[in-house]
C-alpha positions in Angstrom: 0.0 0.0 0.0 3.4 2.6 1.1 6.4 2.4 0.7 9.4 4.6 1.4 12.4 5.0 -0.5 16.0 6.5 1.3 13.2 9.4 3.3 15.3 12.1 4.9 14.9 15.6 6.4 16.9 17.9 8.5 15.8 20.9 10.8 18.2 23.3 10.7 21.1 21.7 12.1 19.5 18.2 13.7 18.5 15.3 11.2 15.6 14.1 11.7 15.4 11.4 9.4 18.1 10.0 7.7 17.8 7.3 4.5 14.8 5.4 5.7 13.0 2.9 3.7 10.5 0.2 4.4 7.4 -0.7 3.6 3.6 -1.2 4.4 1.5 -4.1 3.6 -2.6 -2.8 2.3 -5.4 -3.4 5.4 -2.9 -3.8 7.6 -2.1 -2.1 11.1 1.5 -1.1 10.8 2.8 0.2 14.0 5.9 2.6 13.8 7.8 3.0 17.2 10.7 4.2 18.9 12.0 6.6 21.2 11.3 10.2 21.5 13.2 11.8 18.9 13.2 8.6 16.5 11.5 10.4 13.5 8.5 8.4 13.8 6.2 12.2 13.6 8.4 13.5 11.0 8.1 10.9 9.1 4.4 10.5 9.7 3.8 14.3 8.9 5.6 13.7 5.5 3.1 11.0 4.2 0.3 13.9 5.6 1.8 16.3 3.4 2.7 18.3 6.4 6.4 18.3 5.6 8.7 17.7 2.4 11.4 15.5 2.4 14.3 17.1 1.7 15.3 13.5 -0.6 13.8 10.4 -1.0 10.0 9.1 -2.5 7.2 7.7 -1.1 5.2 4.9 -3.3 1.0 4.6 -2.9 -0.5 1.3 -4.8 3.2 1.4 -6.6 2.9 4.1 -8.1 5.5 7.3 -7.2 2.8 10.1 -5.2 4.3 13.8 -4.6 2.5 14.9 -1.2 3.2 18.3 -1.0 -0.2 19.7 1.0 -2.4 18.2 3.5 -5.0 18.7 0.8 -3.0 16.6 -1.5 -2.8 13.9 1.2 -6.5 14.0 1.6 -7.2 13.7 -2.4 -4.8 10.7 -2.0 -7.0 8.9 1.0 -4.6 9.8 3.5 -5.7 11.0 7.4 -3.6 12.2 9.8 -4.7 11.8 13.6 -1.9 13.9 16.0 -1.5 13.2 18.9 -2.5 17.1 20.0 -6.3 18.0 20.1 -6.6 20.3 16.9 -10.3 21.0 16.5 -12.0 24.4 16.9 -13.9 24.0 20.7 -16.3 27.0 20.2 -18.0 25.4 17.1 -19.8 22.4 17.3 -19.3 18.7 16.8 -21.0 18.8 13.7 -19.1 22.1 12.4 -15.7 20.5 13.3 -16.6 17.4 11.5 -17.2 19.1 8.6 -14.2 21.6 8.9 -12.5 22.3 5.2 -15.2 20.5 3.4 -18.6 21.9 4.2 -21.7 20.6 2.2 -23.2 24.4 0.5 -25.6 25.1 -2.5 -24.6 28.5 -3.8 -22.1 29.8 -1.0 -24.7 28.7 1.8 -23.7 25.8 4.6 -26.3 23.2 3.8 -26.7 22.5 7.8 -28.6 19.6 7.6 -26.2 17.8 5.3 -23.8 18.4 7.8 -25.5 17.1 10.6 -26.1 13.9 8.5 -22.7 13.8 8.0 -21.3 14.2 11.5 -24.0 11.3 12.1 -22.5 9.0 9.9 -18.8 9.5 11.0 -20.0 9.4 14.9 -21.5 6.2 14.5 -18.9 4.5 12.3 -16.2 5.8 14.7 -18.7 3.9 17.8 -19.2 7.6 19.6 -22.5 8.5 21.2 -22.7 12.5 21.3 -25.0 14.9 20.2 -23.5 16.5 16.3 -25.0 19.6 18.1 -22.8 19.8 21.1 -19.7 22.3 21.3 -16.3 20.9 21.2 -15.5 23.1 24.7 -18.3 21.0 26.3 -16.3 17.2 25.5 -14.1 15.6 27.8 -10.6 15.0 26.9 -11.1 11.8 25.7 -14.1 12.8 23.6 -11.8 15.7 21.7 -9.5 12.6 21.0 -12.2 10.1 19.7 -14.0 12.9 17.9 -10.7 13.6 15.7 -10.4 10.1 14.9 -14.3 9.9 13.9 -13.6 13.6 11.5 -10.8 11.4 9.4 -13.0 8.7 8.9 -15.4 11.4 7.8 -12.7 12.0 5.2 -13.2 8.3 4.1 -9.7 7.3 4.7 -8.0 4.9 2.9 -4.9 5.0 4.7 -5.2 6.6 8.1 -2.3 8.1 10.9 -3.2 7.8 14.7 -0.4 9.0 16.8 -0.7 8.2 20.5 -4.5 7.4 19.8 -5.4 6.3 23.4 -3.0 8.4 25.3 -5.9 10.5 26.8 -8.2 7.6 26.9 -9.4 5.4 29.5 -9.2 1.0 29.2 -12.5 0.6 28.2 -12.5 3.7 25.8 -9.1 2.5 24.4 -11.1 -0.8 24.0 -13.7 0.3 22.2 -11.2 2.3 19.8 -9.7 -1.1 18.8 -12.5 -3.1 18.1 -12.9 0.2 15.5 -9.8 -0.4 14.2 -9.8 -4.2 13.8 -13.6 -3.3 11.9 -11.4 -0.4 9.3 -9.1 -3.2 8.7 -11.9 -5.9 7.7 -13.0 -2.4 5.3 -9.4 -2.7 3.6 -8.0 0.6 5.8 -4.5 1.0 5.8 -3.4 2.0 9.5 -0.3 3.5 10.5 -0.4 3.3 14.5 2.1 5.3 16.7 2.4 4.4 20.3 5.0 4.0 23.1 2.1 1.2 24.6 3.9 -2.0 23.9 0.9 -4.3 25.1 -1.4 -3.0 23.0 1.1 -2.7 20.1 1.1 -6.8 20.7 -2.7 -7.0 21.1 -3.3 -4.6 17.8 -1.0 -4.7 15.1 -0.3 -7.0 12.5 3.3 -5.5 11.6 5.9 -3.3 13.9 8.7 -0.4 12.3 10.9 0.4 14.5 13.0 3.6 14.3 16.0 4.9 16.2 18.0 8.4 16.0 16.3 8.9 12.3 17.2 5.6 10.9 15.3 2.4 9.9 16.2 -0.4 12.4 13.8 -3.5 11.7 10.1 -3.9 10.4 8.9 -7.3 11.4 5.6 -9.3 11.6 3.9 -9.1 15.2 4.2 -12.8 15.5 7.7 -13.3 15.1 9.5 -10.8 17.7 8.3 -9.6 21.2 8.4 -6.5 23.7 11.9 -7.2 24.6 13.6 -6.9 21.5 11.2 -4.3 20.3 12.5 -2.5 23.5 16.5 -3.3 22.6 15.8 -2.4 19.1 14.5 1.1 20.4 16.8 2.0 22.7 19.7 0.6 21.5 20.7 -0.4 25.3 19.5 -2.3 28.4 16.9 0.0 30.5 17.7 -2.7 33.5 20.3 -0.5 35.3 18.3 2.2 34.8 15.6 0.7 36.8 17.6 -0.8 39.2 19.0 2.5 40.5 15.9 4.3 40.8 14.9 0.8 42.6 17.4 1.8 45.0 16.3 5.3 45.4 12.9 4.5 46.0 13.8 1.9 48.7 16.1 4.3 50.5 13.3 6.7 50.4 11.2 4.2 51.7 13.5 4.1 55.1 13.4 7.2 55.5 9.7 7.8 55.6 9.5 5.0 58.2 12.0 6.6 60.3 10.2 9.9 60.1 7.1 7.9 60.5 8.4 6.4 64.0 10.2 9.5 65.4 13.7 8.4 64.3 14.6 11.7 62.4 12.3 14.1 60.8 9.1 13.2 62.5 8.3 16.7 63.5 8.9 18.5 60.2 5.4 20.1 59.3 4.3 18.6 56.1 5.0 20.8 52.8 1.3 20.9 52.4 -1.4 20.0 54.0 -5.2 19.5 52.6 -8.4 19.4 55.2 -11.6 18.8 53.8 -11.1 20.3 50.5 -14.2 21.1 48.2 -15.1 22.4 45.3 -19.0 22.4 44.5 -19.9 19.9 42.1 -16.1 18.2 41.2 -15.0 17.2 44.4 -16.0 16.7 48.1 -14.0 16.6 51.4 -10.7 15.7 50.2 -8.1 15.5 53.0 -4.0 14.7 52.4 -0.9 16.0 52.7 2.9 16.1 51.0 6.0 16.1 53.1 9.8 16.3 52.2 11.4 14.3 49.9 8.6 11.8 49.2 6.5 11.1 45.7 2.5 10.9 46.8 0.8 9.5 44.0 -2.7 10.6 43.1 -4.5 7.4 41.0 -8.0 7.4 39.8 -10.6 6.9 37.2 -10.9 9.3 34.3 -12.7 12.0 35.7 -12.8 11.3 39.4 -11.3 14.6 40.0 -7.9 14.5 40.5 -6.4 17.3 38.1 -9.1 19.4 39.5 -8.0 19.2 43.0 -4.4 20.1 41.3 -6.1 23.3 39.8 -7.1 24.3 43.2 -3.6 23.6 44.9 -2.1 26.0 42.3 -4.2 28.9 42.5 -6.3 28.1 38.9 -9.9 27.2 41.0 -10.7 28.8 44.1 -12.0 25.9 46.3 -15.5 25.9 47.8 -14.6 25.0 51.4 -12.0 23.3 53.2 -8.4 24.4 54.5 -4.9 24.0 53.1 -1.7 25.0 55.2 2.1 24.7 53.5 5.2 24.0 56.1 2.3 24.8 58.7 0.8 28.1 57.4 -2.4 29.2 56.1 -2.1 28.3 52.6 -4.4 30.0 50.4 -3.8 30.8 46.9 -5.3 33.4 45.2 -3.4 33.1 41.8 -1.0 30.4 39.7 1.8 33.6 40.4 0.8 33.3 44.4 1.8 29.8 44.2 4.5 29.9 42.6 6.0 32.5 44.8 5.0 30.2 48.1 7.2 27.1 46.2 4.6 25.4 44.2 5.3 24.1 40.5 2.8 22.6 38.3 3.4 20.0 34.9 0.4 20.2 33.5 -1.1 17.0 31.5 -1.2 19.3 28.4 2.3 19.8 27.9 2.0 22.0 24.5 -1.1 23.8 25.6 -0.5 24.5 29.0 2.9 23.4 29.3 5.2 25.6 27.1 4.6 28.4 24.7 5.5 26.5 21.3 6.7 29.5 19.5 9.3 30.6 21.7 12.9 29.0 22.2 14.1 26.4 24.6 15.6 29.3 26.6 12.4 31.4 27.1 10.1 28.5 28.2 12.8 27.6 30.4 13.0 31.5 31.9 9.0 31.9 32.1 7.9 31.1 35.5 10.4 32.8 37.2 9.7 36.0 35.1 6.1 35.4 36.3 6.8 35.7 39.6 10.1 37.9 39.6 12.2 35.3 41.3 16.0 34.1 40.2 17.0 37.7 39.4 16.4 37.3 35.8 14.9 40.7 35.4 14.9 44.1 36.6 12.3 47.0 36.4 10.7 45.2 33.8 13.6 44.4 31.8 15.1 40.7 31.6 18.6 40.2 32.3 19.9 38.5 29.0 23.1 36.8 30.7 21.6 35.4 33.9 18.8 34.4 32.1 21.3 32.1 29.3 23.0 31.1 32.2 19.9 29.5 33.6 18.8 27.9 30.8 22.1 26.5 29.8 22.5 25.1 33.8 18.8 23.6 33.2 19.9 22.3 29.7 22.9 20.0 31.5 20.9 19.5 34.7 18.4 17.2 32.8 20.3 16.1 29.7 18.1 18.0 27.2 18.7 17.3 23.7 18.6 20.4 21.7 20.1 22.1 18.7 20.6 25.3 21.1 19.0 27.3 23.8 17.5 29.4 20.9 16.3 26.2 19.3 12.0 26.8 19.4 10.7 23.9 21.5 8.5 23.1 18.9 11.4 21.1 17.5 12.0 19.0 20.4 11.0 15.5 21.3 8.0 14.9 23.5 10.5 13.7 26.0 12.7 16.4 26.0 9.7 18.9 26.1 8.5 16.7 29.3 12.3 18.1 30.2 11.7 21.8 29.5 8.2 21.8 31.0 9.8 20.4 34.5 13.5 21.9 34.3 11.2 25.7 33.9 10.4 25.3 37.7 13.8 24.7 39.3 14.8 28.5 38.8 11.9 29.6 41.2 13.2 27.5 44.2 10.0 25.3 44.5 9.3 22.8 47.5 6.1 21.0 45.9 5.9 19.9 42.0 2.6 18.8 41.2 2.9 16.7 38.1 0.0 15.6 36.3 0.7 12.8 33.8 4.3 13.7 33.4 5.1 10.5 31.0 1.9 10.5 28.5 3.2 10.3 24.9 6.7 9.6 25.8 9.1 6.4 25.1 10.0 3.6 27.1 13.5 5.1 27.4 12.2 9.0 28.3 10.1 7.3 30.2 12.6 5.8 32.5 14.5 8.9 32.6 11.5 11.2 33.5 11.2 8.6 36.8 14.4 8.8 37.8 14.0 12.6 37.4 11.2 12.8 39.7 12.9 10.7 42.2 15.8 12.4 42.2 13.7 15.3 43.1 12.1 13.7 46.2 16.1 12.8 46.9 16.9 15.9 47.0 14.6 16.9 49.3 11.6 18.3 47.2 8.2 17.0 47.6 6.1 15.7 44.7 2.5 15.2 44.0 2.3 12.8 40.4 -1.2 12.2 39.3 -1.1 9.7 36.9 -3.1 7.0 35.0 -0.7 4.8 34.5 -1.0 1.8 36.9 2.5 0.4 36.7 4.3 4.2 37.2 2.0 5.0 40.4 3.0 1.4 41.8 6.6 2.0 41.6 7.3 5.4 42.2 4.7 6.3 45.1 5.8 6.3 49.0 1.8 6.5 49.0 -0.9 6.3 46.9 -4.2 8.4 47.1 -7.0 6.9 45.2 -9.8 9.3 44.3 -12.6 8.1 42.8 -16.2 10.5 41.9 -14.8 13.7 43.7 -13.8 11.8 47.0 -10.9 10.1 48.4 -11.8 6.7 48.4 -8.5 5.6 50.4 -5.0 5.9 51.0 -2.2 2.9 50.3 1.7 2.2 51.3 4.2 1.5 48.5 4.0 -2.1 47.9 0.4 -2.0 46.8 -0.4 -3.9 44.0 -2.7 -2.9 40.9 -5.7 -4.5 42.0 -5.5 -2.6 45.6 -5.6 0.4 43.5 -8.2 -0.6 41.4 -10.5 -2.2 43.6 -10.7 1.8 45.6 -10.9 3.5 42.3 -13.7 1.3 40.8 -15.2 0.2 44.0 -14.5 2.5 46.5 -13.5 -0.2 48.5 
């Protein structure tokens, strides 16, 4: 169905992809992996007509195709699914569906053809909402299903899902295969992009995998398996990796028992402490706190209300009742630029949208909070100080390994990984004492993955404290000193590290 011929492309001075070739059987699900900086977007973005390759061909049905528009791509039968919502959330479902291709009869939108069509596409893509409904009203996960459902609108013939179930929960990632495995009976073409090895296994009929820009190995499903997919993708044993941070965590451990026992530390008054915390209709009565070098992880459903109760901590909600005290204060934000000045950090789960500002350089994200709140000496009556502020950002750059072309590089250009990097290394310059971190390794690789945990322990080493909400089972297991389980706007209860997957899901499900 594709095929690539010697595909490279540069970015001013990093290569992106260099002489890659291989091909793609017709109705098949082809995944393409790798680390974070493999070229697995690039190259994905080339076959969308996103970018040009600066040499090389691609083949559709055998025949040599130049793609040199997204309209092109679309004439062609080609969909591209990123992993970043794009849709427009104050029109509706039905508008977005239609977006770039709207049924009219002499200049006028012929409304009721549209609404036909979004009714089509929302059925065959298996999702039950209204084609009335605005985008802004959808949950996450909705935004992400309803994208997929607009490029089967286009009527696909070969369709691009990058990170399809990031935001999505197991039974909603579920129901997203069982729509894929139906488009492949229909003779769609499906080019699947995910760090989830399992359901890489469970899914796909064929696996690319790519590494630094180049082709390594494409393979049937059925002959290799996770492990050498893994060694194929990082091109080294992650096993020391995990050992250390094994180490770390158990050491931790110790010490929270000491503290725990009046040993050492016992009367250090918690960085922050929540009593009772409400907010009208999201949450009820919620009640933790944080100390000292510790990871508290914050588990849950999809939608029981944990990155809400994060958007009170910071100063983004104003909380309906409760109390909240940090290293035994009164503790009441009234802004994100409060917070930060009284040590708290967040990592939003939407790194480009709430994370970074895409159009500016690696060295002005990594400067913006503590312009915000006029901390690290990086400015003066209004005016930034160019050399401290370099000097911070280079610091940052070596602190967590960062791979960049230069501090001036736009962050648009880095890896999801290495953005993950930027989006956390931003908040060391203001000093903080808490970083909340809400999904901190969604869309990255197996290898970034690893190194994100041992940043965040390394954190809670060095004496920070860290709230990590996250939905992945396996990362709250092993990183947590504790785990809080919400589950519809309460706290349903509290477990020790050591707690195993169905403790956590038996609260989050159960509540018991």
């Amino acid at each position: 169905m594709l095929s690539f011929f010697n595909i490279s492309k540069r970015f001013g001075g990093v290569r992106a992809l260099d002489d890659v070739s291989f091909e793609v059987a017709a109705g098949a699900i082809h995944a393409i992996v790798g680390e974070n900086g493999a070229g697995k977007s690039t190259l994905m973005k080339i076959v969308a007509g996103i970018h040009a390759p600066d040499s090389g061909r691609l083949e559709l049905d055998g025949q040599s195709v130049s793609i040199a528009t997204p309209r092109r791509a679309r004439e062609l039968g080609i969909a591209l699914v990123p992993q970043e919502v794009a849709l427009c959330p104050n029109l509706s479902v039905a508008e977005n569906l239609n977006l770039g291709h709207e049924p009219q009869r002499f200049g006028v939108l012929r409304r009721s053809a549209m609404r036909e069509r979004a009714l089509i596409s929302l059925r065959r893509a298996s999702l039950d909402i209204a084609p009335d409904t605005l985008v802004s009203m959808l949950s996450s996960a909705q935004r992400h299903l309803l994208q997929i459902a607009r490029a089967l609108t286009e009527n696909a013939r070969v369709l691009i899902l990058d990170e399809p179930t990031a935001a999505l929960s197991e039974g909603e990632a579920q129901t997203l295969f069982e729509r894929l495995r139906g488009l492949r009976e229909e003779g769609v073409t499906v080019l699947y992009i995910s760090h989830r090895l399992p359901e890489i296994f469970a899914l796909c009929d064929a696996i690319t995998v790519l590494r630094d820009g180049r082709h390594v190995a494409t393979q049937p499903t059925s002959q290799t398996s996770p492990q050498s997919i893994v060694a194929q993708m990082v091109g080294r044993e992650l096993q020391a990796e995990e050992d250390e941070t094994e180490h770390i965590i158990a050491a931790q451990a110790a010490l929270a028992r000491n503290a725990e026992e009046g040993i050492s530390g016992g009367t250090d008054a918690p960085i922050l402490r929540v009593e009772k915390l409400s907010r009208g209709g999201v949450f009820q009565d919620v009640s933790f706190e944080v100390r000292r070098g510790e990871v508290v992880g914050m588990a849950g459903l999809i939608g029981s209300g944990r990155s809400e109760v994060a958007r009170c901590l910071f100063g983004l909600d104003v909380p309906t009742s409760g109390r909240m005290s940090r290293n035994g204060e009164a503790y009441a934000p009234r802004s994100p630029r409060d917070a930060i000045r009284q040590g708290l950090a967040l990592v939003p789960e939407d790194r480009r949208g709430q994370g970074l500002v895409m159009q500016l350089s690696v060295r002005e994200n990594l400067s913006l909070p503590a312009l915000a709140a006029n901390l690290a000496n990086l400015s003066r009556g209004g005016v930034v100080h160019g050399r401290n502020e370099r000097l911070r950002a280079h610091e940052r750059v070596g602190e967590l390994a960062i791979k960049t072309a230069g501090l001036e590089a736009s962050v648009n250009t880095l890896s999801g990984g290495n953005a993950q990097k930027v989006v956390i290394g931003k908040w060391l310059s203001t000093n903080p004492q808490l970083f909340i971190v809400d999904e901190p390794t969604q869309g990255v690789d197996v290898g970034a993955k690893a190194q994100v945990h041992r940043l965040l322990r390394d954190l809670a080493a060095r004496g920070f404290g860290v709230l990590m909400i996250s939905s992945d089972l396996p990362e709250i297991l092993s990183l947590s000193h504790r785990i809080l389980v919400m589950r519809q706007g309460r706290l349903a209860g509290e477990l020790k590290h050591g707690a195993s997957a169905e403790d956590v899901m038996r609260l989050a499900a159960l509540g018991e």
